[in-house]
N, C-alpha and C positions, 0 to 999 in steps of 0.2 A: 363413483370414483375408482380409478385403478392403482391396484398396487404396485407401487416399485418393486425392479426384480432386477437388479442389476451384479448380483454378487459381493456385497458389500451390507453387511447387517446393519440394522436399524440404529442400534448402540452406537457402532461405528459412524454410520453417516452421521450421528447427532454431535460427535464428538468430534469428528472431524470441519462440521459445517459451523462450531461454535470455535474453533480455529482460526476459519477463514472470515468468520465477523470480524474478530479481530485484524486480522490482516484485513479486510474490504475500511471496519474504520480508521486505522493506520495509513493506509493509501489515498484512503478521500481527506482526512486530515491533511495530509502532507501533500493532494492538490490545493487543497484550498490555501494553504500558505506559499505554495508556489506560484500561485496565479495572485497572491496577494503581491507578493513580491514581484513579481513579473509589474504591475502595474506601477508601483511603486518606488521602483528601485531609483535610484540616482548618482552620480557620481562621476568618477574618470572611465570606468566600467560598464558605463551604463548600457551602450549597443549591446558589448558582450553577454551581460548579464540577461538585459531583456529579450533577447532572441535564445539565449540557454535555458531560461526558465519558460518562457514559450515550449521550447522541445519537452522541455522535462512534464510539464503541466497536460501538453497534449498527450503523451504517450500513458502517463496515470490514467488523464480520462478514458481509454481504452482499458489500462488494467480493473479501473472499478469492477468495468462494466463485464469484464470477462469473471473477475471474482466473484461476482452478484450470481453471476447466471450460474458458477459451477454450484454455488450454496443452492441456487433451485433443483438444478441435476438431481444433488441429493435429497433432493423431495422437502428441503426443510426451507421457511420465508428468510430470504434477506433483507436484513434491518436498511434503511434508507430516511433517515430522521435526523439532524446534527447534534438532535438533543440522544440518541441509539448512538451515535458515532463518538460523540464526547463520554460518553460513561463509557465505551469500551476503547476507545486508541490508548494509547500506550505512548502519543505525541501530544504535550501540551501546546493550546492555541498560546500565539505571541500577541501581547498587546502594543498597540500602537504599530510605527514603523521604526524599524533597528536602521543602521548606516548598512550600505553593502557587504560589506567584511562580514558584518553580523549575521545578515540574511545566510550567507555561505555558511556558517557556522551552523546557523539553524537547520538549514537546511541537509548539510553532511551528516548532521545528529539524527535528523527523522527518516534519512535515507537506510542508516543504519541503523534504527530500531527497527524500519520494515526488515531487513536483513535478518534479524533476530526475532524477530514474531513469524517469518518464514519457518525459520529451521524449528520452533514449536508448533508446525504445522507439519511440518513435512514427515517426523516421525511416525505418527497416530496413521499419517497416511501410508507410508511405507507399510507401516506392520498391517495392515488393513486389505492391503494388497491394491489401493485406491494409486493406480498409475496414473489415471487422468488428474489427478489432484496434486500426487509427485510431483508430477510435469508441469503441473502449472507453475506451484510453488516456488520450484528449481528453477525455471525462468523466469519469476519474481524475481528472485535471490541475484542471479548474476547482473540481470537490471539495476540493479538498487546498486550490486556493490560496485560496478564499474561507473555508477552515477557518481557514487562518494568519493569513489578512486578521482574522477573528475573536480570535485569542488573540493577535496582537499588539496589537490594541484593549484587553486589559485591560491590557496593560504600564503 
């Protein structure tokens, strides 16, 4: 087995890669409600909403999959379980199906927790001097918050 040598100490990657657990289950949390929504949705909104939650759904399942991979970067396993993703998101699952308005609502709320499980990522990384993980993070963050910026618009 080889070791990591990337300039980034051991501590740090540990600290920083149980960061972005939480942000990877925050984002798969909040596809899987998107894509529930997206299926389900109904109303006068309906086109709008199901081709908006389409984009929104497709574009998460790219960020999972780029947060997964930077947690292996730093040499540490990323969690891919819903039973891992539920103990750590920081977004509760919605039961049943809400009315559209509702879905919006839930949805602007989980967009803006990922927002804020960002910026408790993005410190550890700054000071760590972990730019690839910055950069991700930061391009999480303005994702999420021009998403919300969006579905608070249809309020």
């Amino acid at each position: 087995m080889n070791t990591i040598d990337i300039g980034i100490n051991e501590q740090d990657r540990v600290t920083i890669a149980d960061g972005l657990k939480c942000l990877l289950a925050d984002s798969y949390t909040l596809y899987l409600q998107t894509h529930n929504f997206h299926w389900n949705v109904t109303g006068p909104q309906f086109r709008e909403l199901h081709l908006m939650f389409e984009e929104h759904y497709n574009e998460l399942a790219i960020a999972v999959d780029d947060i997964a991979e930077r947690i292996r970067t730093l040499d540490v396993a990323a969690p891919g379980t819903y039973r891992a993703f539920a103990e750590m998101s920081n977004i509760q699952e919605v039961d049943g199906v809400p009315p559209a308005d509702e879905m919006v609502e839930i949805l602007t709320r989980g967009h803006e927790q990922v927002v804020k499980t960002c910026r408790e990522v993005f410190e550890p990384a700054q000071k760590a001097g972990d730019e690839s993980t910055a950069a991700l993070v930061s391009d999480r963050m303005r994702v999420h918050e021009k998403t919300a910026w969006m579905l608070r618009a249809l309020q």
